[in-house]
Backbone bond lengths (Angstrom), bond angles and torsions (degrees), N, CA, C in turn:
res aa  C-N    CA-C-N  psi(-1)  N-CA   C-N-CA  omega(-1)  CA-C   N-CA-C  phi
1 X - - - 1.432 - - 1.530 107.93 -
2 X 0.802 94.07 139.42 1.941 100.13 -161.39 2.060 101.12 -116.54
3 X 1.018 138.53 128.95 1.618 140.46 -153.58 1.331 94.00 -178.47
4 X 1.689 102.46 147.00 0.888 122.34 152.96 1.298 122.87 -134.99
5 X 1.263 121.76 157.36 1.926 97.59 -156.88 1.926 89.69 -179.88
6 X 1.444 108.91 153.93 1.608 108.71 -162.08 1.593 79.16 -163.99
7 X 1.600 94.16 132.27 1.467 124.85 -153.29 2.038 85.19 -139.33
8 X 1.362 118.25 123.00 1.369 97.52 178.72 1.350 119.76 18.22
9 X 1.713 93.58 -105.98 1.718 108.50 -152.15 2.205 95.05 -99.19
10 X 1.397 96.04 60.63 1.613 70.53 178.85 1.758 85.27 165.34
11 X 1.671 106.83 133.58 1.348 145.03 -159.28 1.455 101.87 -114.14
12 X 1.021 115.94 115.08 1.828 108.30 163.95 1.342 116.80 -124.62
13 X 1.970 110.44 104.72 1.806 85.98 -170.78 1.540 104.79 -101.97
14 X 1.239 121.08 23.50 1.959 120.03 169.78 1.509 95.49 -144.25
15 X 1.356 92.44 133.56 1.696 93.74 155.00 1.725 107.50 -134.41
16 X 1.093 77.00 133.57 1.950 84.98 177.78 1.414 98.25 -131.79
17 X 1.768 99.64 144.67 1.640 116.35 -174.87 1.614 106.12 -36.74
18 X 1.497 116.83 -34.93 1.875 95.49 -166.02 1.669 110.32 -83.26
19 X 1.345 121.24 19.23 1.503 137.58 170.64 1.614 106.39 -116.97
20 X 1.100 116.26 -6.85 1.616 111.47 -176.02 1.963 93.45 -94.78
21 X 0.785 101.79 129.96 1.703 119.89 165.99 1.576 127.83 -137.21
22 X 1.107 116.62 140.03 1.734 126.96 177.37 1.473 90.50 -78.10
23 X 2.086 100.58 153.78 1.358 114.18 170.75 1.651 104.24 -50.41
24 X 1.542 130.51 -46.58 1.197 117.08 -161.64 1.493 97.21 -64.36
25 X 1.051 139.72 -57.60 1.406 132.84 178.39 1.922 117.27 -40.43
26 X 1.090 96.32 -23.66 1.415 98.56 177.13 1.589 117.80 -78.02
27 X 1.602 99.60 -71.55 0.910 113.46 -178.64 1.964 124.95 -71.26
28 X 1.443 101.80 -10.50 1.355 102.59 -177.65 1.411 131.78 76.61
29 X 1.479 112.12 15.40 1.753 137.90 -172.66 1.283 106.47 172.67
30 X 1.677 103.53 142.33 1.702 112.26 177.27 1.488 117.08 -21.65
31 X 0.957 132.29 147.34 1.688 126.80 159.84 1.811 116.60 -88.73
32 X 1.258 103.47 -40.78 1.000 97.36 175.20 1.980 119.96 122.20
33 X 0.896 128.00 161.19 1.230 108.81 170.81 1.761 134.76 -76.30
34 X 1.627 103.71 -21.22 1.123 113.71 178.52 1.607 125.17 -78.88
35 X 1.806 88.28 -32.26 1.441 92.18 175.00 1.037 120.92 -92.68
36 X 1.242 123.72 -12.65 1.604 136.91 157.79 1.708 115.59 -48.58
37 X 1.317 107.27 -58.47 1.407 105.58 -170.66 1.920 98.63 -73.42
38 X 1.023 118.34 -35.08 1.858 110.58 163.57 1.210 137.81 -32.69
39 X 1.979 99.85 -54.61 1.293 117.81 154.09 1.655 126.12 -43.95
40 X 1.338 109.04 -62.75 1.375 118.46 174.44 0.979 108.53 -30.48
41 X 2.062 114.16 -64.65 1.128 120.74 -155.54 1.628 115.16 -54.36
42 X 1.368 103.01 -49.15 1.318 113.23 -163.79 1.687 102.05 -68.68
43 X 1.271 120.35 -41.68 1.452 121.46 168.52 1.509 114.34 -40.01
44 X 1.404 117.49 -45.26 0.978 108.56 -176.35 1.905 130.44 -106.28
45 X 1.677 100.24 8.16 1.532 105.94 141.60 1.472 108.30 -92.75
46 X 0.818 136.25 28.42 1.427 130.47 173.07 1.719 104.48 -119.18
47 X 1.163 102.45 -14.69 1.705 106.15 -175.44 1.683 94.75 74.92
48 X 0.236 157.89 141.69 2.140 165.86 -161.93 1.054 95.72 136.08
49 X 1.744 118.41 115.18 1.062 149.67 154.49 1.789 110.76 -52.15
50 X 1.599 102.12 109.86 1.672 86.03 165.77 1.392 93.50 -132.88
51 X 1.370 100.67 172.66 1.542 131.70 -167.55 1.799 107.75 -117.45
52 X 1.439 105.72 154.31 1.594 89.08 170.74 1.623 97.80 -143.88
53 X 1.194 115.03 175.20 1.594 127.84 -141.75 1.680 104.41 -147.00
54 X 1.307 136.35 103.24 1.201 134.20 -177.17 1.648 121.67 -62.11
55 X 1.172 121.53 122.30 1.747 128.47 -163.80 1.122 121.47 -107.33
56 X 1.311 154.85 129.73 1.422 129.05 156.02 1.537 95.47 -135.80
57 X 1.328 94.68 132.27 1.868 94.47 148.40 1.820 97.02 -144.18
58 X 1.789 104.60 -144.59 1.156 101.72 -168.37 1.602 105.48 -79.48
59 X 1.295 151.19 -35.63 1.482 150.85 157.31 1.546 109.10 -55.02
60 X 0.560 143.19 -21.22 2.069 133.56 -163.16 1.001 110.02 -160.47
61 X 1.070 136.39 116.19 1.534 142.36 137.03 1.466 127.28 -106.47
62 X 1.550 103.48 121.59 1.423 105.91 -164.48 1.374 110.34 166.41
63 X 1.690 116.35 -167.18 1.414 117.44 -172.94 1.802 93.39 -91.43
64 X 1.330 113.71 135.49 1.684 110.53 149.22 1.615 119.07 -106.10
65 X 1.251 92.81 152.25 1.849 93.90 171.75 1.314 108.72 -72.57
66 X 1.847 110.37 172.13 1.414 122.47 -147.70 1.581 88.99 -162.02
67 X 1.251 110.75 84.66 2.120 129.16 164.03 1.453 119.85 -82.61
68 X 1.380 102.41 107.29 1.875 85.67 166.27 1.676 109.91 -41.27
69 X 1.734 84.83 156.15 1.554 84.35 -158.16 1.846 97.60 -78.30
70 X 1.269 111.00 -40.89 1.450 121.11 175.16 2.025 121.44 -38.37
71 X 1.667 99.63 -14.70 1.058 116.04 164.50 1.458 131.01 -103.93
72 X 1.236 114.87 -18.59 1.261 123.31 150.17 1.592 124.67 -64.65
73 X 1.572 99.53 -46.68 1.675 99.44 162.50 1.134 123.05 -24.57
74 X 1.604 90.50 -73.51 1.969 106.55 -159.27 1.935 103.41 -59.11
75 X 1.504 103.85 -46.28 1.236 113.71 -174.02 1.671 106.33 -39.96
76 X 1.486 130.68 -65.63 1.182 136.44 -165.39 1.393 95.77 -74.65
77 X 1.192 138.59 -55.75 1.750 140.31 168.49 1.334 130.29 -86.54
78 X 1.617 101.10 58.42 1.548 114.70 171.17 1.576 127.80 -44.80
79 X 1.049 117.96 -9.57 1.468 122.50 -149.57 1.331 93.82 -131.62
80 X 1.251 117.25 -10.09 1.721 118.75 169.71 1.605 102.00 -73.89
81 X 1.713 100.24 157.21 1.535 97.50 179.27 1.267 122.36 -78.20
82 X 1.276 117.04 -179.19 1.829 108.03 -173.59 1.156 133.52 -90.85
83 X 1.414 111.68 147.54 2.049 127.70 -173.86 0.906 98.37 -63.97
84 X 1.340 132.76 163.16 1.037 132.55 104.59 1.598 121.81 -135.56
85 X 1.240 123.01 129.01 1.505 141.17 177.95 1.073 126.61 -78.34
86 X 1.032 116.56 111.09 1.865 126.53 178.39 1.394 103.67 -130.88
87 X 1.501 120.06 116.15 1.056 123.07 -164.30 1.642 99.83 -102.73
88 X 1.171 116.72 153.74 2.122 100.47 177.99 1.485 96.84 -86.37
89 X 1.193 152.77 34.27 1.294 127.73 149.91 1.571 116.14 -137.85
């Protein structure tokens, strides 16, 4: 999948599935619904392409979202200085 897309402090011009991650993968525990739909939101005034990935266990079954991870970064660490991603291909 080929994108280009600029989130504040941070450029992503490839995203490939092994850089796409769910908040639980990020954060390491549910996110939640509120902070979930935030994420989205902001993903998607930012133009950031996400993907989603079908789940089930015993709590959730369903589609989850899928954020470059470099956008999840910046998102939770605004105040860190800025990315930028250049991938070689």
């Amino acid at each position: 999948m080929n994108s280009t897309s600029t989130y504040p402090n941070i450029k992503i011009n490839y995203m490939t599935e092994e850089n796409m991650i769910s908040l639980y993968d990020y954060l390491g525990k549910p996110a939640g619904s509120d902070l979930g739909k935030a994420v989205s939101t902001a993903a998607k005034k930012a133009n950031i392409k996400v993907t989603t990935r079908d789940m089930s266990n015993t709590k959730y079954t369903g589609k989850i979202m899928l954020y470059p991870k470099e956008f999840l970064v910046n998102y939770f660490n605004p105040n860190k200085e800025p990315v930028q991603i250049e991938l070689p291909f």
